[in-house]
C-alpha positions in Angstrom: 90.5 -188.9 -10.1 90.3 -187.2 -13.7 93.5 -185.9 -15.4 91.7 -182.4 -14.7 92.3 -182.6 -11.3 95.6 -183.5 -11.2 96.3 -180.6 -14.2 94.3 -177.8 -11.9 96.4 -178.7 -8.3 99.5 -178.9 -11.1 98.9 -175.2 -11.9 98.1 -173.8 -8.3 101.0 -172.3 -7.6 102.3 -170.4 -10.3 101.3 -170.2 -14.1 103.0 -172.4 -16.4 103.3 -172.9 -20.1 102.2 -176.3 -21.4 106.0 -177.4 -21.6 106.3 -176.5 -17.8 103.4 -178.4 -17.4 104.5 -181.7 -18.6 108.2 -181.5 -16.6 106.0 -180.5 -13.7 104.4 -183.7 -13.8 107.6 -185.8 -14.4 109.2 -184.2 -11.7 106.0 -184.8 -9.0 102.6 -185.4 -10.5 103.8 -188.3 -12.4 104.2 -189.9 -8.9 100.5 -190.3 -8.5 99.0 -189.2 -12.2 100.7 -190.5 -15.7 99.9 -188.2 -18.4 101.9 -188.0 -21.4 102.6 -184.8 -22.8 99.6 -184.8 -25.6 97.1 -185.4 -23.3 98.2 -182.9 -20.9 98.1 -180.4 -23.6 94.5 -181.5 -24.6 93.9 -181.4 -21.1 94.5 -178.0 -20.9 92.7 -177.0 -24.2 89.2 -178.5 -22.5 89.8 -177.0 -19.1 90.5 -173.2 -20.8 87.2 -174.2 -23.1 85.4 -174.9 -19.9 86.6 -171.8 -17.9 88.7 -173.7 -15.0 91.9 -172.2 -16.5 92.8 -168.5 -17.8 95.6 -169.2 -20.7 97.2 -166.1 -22.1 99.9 -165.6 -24.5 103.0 -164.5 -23.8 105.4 -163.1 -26.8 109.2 -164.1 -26.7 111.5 -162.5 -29.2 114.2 -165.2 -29.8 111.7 -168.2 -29.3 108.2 -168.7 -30.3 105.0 -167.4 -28.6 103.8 -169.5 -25.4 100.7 -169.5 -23.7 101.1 -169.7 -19.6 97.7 -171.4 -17.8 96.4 -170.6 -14.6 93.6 -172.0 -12.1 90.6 -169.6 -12.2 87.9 -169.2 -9.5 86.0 -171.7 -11.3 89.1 -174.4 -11.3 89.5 -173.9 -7.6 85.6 -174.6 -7.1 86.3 -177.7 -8.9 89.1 -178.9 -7.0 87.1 -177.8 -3.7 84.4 -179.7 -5.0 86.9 -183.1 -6.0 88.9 -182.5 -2.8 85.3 -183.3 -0.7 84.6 -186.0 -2.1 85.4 -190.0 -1.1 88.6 -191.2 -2.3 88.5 -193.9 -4.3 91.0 -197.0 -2.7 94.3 -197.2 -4.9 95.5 -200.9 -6.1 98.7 -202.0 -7.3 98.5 -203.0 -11.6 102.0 -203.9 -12.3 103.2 -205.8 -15.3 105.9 -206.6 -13.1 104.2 -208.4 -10.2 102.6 -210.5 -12.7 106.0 -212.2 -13.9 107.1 -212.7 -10.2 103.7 -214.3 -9.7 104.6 -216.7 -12.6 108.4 -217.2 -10.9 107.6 -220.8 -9.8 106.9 -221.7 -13.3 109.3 -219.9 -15.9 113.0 -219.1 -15.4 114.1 -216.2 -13.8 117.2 -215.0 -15.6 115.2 -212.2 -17.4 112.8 -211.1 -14.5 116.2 -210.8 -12.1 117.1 -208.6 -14.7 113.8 -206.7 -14.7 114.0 -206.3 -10.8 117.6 -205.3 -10.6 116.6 -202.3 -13.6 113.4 -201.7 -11.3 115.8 -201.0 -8.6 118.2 -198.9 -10.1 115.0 -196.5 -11.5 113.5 -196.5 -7.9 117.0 -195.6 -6.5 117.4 -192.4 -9.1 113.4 -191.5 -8.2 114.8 -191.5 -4.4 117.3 -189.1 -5.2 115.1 -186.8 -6.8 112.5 -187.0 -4.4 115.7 -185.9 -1.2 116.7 -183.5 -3.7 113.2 -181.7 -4.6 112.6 -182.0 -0.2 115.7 -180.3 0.5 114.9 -178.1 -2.4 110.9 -176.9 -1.0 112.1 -177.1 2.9 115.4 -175.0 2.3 117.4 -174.9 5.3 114.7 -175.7 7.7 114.2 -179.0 9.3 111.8 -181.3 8.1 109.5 -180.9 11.0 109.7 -177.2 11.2 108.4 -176.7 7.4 105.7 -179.8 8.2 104.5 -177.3 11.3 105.0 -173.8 9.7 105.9 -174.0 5.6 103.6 -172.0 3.6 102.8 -174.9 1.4 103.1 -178.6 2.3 100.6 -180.5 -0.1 103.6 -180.7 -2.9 105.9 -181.8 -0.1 103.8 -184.1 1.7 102.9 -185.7 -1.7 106.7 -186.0 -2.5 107.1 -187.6 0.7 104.5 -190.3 -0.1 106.4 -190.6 -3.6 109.7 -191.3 -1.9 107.8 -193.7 0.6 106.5 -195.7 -2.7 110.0 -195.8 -4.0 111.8 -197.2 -0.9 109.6 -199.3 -0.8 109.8 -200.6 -4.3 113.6 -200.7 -4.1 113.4 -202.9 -0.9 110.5 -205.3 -2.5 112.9 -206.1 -5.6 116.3 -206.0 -3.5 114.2 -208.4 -1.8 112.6 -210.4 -4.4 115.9 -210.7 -6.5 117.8 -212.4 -3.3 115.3 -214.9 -2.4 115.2 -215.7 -6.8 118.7 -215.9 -7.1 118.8 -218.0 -3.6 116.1 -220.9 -4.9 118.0 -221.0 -8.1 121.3 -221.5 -6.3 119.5 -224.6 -4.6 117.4 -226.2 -7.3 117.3 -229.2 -5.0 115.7 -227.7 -2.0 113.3 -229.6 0.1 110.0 -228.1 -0.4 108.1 -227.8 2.8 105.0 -230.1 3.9 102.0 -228.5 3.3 
C-alpha cells in the first residue's frame, strides 16, 4: 500500500483541510499507515497534481485561508482499482521485539521499563479506540451498526486497531512478569534440552 491510498480512503467521507488530515490519521489511519504531517501534505499536493483529489480554498476572516481536499471520480477509480488487488501479508518490525529477543543476554532493567511505557501507550490507544466506537455506533449496539450502519469500514478498521492494542498490552503485561520472574530467581534450573 502507497501513502495515496491510505490519504484517498482518509478523505472519503467528508472534505478536510490538510490539518484535518493529519489528526485524522492520528486518530485512525495511523493505526495501519504512519505518515507524518509533511508527507501528508506532499501527499496531497501530488494527488491534486494528478487529478485524484479536488482541493479548493476556503477564506476565513479571523484565521488564515485553508484549502479543504476531496476524493474525485478519478481517486475513487484508484482506490477501486487498489481495493482489487492482492494484499500484500503484513509482518511485525519492532525495535522492541528485537531487545526482548536479546533478553537472555543483556539486563533487563531498561527493557522492563520499555515494556511497562509500551503498556501504558497501548492502554490510552484502547481508550481511544472504545471512545471513537461508541462515538461512530451512537446508541446502537455493536452488532446492530455491524448489520445496518451506513458506514462500517472506519469502524471495522478501529476494531482491528483496538484488537492490535490488546493484544500488545497483554504481550508486554506478559513479557514484563515472566522478566521480572527469571530475575527474581537468577538461580533457576534451566531445563534439559
Amino acid at each position: 500500500m502507497a501513502l495515496r491510498h491510505a490519504v484517498l480512503a482518509a478523505l472519503l467521507d467528508e472534505e478536510l483541510s490538510g490539518y484535518q488530515l493529519a489528526k485524522a490519521f492520528d486518530m485512525g489511519v495511523a493505526n495501519f499507515w504512519h505518515a507524518l504531517p509533511q508527507q501528508l501534505y506532499s501527499e496531497l499536493a501530488k494527488l491534486e497534481q494528478e487529478g485524484l483529489i479536488d482541493g479548493r480554498e476556503v477564506v476565513q476572516e479571523s484565521r488564515p485561508n485553508k484549502r479543504l481536499f476531496r476524493v474525485t471520480g478519478e481517486g475513487l477509480a484508484e482506490l477501486e482499482q487498489f481495493t482489487a488487488a492482492a494484499a500484500k501479508p503484513s509482518f511485525v518490525r519492532d525495535d522492541l521485539l528485537v531487545k526482548v529477543q536479546a533478553a537472555d543476554h543483556v539486563g533487563t532493567e531498561a527493557l522492563i521499563e520499555q515494556l511497562t511505557e509500551r503498556t501504558a501507550f497501548a492502554e490510552a490507544k484502547i481508550g481511544l479506540f472504545d471512545s471513537l466506537l461508541r462515538k461512530m455506533r451512537g446508541s446502537i449496539s455493536e452488532e446492530d451498526f455491524l448489520r445496518h450502519g451506513e458506514r462500517i469500514g472506519p469502524y471495522l478498521t478501529c476494531l482491528r486497531g483496538l484488537a492490535f492494542e490488546r493484544g500488545n498490552r497483554d504481550w508486554c503485561e506478559r513479557t514484563v512478569a515472566v522478566l521480572r520472574e527469571r530475575r527474581a530467581s537468577p538461580d533457576r534450573e534451566r531445563p534439559q534440552r
